[in-house]
PyMOL CGO cylinders between C-alpha atoms (Angstrom):
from pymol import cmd
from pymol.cgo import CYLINDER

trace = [
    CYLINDER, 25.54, 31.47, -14.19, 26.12, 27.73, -14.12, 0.3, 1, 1, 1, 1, 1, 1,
    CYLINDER, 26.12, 27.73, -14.12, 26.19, 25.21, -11.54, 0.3, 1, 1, 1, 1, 1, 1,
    CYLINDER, 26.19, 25.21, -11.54, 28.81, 23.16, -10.42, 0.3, 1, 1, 1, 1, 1, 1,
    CYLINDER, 28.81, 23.16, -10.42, 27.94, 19.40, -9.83, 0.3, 1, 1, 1, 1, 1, 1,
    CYLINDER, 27.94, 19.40, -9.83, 30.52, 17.32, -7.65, 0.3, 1, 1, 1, 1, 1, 1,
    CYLINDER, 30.52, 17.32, -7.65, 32.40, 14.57, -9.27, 0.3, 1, 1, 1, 1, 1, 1,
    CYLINDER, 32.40, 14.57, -9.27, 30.92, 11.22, -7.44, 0.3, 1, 1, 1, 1, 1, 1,
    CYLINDER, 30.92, 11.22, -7.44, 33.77, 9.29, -9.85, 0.3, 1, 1, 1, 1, 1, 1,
    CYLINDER, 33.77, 9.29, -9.85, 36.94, 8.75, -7.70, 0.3, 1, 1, 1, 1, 1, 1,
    CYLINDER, 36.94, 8.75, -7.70, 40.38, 10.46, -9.14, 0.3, 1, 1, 1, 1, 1, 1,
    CYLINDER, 40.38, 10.46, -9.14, 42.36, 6.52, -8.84, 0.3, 1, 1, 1, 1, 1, 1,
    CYLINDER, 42.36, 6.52, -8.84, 39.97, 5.37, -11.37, 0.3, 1, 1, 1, 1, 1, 1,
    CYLINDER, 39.97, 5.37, -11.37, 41.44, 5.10, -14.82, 0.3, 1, 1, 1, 1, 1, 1,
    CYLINDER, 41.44, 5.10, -14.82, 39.26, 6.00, -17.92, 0.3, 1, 1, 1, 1, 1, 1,
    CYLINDER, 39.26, 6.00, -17.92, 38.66, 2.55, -18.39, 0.3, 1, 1, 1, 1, 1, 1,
    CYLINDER, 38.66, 2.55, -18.39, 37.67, 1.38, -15.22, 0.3, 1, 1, 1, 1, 1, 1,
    CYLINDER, 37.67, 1.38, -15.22, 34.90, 5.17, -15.20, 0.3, 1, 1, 1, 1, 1, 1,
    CYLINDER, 34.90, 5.17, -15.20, 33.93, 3.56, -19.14, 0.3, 1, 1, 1, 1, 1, 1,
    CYLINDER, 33.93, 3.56, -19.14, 33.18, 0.43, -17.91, 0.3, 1, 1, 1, 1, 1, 1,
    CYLINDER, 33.18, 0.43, -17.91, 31.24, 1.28, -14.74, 0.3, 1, 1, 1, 1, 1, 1,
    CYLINDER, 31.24, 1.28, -14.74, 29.25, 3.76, -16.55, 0.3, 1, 1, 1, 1, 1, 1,
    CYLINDER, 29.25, 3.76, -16.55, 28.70, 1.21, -19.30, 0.3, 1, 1, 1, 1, 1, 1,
    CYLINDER, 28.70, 1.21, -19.30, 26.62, -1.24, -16.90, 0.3, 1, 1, 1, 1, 1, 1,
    CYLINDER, 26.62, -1.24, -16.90, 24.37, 1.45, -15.48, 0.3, 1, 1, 1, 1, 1, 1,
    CYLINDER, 24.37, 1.45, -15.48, 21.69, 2.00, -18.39, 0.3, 1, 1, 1, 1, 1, 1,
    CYLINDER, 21.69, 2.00, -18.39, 20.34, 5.42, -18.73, 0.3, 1, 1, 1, 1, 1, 1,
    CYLINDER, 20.34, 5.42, -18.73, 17.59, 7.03, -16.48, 0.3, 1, 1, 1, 1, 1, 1,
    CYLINDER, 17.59, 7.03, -16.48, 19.48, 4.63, -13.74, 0.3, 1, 1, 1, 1, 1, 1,
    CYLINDER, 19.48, 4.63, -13.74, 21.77, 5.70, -10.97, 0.3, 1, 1, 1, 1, 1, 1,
    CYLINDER, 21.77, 5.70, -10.97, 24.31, 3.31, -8.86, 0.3, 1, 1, 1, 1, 1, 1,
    CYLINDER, 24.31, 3.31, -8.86, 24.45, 3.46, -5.49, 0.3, 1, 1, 1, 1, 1, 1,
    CYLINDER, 24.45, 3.46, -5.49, 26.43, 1.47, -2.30, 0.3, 1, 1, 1, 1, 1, 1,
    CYLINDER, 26.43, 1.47, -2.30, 24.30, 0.39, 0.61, 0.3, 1, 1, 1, 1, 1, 1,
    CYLINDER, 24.30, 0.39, 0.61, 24.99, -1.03, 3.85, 0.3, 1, 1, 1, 1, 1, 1,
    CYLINDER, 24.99, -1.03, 3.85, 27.75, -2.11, 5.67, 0.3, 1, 1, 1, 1, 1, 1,
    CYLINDER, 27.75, -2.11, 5.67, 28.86, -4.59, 2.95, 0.3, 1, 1, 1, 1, 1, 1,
    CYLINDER, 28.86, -4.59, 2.95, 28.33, -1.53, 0.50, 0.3, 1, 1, 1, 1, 1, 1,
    CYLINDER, 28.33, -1.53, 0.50, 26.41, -3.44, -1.64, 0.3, 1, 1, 1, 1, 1, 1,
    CYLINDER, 26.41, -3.44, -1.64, 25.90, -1.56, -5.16, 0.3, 1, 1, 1, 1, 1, 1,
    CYLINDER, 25.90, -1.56, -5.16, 22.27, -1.27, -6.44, 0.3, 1, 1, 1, 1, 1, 1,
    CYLINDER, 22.27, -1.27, -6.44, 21.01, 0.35, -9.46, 0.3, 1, 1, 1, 1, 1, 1,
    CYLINDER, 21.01, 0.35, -9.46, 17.60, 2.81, -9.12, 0.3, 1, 1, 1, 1, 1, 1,
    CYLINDER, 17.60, 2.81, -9.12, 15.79, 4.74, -11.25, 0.3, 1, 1, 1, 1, 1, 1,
    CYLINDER, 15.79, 4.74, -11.25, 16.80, 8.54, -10.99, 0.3, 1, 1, 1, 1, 1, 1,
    CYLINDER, 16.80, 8.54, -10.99, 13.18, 9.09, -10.73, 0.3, 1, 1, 1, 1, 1, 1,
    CYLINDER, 13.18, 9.09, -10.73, 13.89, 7.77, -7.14, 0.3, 1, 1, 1, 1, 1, 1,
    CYLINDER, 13.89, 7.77, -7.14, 15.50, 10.95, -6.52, 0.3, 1, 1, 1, 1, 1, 1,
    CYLINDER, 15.50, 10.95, -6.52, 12.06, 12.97, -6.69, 0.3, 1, 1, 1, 1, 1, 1,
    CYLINDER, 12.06, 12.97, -6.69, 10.84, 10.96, -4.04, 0.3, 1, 1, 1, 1, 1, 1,
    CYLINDER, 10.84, 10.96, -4.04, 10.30, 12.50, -0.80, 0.3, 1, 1, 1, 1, 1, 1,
    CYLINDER, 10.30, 12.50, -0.80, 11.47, 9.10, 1.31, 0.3, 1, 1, 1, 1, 1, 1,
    CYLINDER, 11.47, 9.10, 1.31, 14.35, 9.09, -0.22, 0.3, 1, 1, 1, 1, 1, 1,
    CYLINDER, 14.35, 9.09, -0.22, 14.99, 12.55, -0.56, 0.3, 1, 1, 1, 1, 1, 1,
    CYLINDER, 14.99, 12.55, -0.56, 15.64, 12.09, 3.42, 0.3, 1, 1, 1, 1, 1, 1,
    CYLINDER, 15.64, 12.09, 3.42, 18.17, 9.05, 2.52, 0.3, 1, 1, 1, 1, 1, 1,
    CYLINDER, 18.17, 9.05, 2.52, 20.31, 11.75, -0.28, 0.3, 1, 1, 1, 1, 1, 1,
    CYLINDER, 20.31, 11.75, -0.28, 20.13, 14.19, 2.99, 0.3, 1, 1, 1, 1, 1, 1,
    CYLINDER, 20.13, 14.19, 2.99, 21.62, 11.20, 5.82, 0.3, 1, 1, 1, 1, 1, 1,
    CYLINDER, 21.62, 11.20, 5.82, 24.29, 10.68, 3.01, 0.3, 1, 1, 1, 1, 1, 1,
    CYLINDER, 24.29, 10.68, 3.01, 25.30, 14.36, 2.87, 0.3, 1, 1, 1, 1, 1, 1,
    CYLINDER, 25.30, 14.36, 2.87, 25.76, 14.53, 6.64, 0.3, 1, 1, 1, 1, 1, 1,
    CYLINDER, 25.76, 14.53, 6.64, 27.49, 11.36, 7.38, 0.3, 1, 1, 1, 1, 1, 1,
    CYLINDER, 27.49, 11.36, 7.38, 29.68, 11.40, 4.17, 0.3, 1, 1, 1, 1, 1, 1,
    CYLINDER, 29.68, 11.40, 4.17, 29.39, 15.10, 2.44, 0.3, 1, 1, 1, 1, 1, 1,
    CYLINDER, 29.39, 15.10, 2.44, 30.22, 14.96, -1.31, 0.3, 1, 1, 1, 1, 1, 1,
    CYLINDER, 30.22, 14.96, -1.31, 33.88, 12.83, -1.51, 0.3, 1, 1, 1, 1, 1, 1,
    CYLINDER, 33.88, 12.83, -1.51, 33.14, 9.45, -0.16, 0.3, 1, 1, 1, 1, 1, 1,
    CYLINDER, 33.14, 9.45, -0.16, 36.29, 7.05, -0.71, 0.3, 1, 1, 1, 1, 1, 1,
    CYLINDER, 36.29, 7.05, -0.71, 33.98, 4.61, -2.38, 0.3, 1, 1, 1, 1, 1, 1,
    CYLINDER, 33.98, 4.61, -2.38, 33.83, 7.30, -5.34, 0.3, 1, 1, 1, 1, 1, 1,
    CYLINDER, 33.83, 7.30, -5.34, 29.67, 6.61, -5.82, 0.3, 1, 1, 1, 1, 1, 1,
    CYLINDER, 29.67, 6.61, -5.82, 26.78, 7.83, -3.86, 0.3, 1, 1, 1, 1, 1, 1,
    CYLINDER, 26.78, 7.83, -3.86, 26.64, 5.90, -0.65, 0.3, 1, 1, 1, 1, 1, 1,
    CYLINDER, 26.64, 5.90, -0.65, 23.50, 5.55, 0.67, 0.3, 1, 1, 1, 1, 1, 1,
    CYLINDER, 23.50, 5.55, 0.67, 23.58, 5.40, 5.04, 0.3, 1, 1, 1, 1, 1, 1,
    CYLINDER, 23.58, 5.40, 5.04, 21.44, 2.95, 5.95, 0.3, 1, 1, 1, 1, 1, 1,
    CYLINDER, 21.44, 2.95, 5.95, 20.28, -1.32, 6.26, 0.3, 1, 1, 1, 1, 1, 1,
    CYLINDER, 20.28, -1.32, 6.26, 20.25, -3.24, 3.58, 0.3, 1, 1, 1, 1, 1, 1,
    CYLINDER, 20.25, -3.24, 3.58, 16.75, -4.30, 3.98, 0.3, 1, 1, 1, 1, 1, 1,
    CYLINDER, 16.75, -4.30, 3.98, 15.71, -0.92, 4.91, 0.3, 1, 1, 1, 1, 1, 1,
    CYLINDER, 15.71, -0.92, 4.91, 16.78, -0.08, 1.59, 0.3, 1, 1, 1, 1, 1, 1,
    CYLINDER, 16.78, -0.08, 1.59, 14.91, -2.67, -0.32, 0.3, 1, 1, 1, 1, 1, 1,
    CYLINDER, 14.91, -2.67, -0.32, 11.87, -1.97, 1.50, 0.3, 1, 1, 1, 1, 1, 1,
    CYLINDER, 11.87, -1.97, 1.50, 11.82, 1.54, 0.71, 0.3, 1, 1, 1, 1, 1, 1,
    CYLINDER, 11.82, 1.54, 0.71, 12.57, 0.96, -3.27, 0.3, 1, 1, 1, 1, 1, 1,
    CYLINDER, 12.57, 0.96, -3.27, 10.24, -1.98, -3.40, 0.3, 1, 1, 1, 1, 1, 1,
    CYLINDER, 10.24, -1.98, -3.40, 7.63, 0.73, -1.89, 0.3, 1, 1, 1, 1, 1, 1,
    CYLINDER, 7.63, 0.73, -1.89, 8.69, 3.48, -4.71, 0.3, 1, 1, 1, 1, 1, 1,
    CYLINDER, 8.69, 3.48, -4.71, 8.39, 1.15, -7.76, 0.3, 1, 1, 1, 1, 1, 1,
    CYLINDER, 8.39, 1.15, -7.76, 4.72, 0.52, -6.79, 0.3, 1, 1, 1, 1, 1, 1,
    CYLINDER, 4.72, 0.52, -6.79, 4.10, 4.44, -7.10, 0.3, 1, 1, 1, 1, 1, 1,
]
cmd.load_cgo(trace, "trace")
């Protein structure tokens, strides 16, 4: 039994255009859009473990569910509130 993973990669992008983002996020990283500017920031998917922002993955499945016309992972909250919490996780 296998699981299926939704695409994050938006059906308008051409192969090119998926290449080339991919090709800027180096492995072990993820890229997500943040605040109202939808700023893109790349984390470590280690971030993903974390419980504090474990709670940020669950506000972005509520307020935008898995298709989010942006095409990425769109993280719903402040900039700053953002960087404060990643600042926090690379410490740990």
């Amino acid at each position: 039994m296998g699981f299926h993973i939704p695409s994050i990669r938006r059906a308008s992008f051409s192969a090119t255009q998926a290449t080339s983002k991919r090709a800027d996020v180096p492995k072990g990283y993820l890229a997500v859009y943040v605040g109202d500017q939808m700023k893109r920031f790349v984390i470590p998917i280690s971030f993903l473990n974390q419980p504090s922002f474990q709670v940020l993955l669950s506000q972005a499945e509520e307020e935008f569910g898995y298709d989010h016309p942006t095409g990425g992972l769109t993280i719903p909250c402040r900039e700053d509130e953002f960087l404060s919490l990643t600042s926090q996780l690379k410490g740990l």
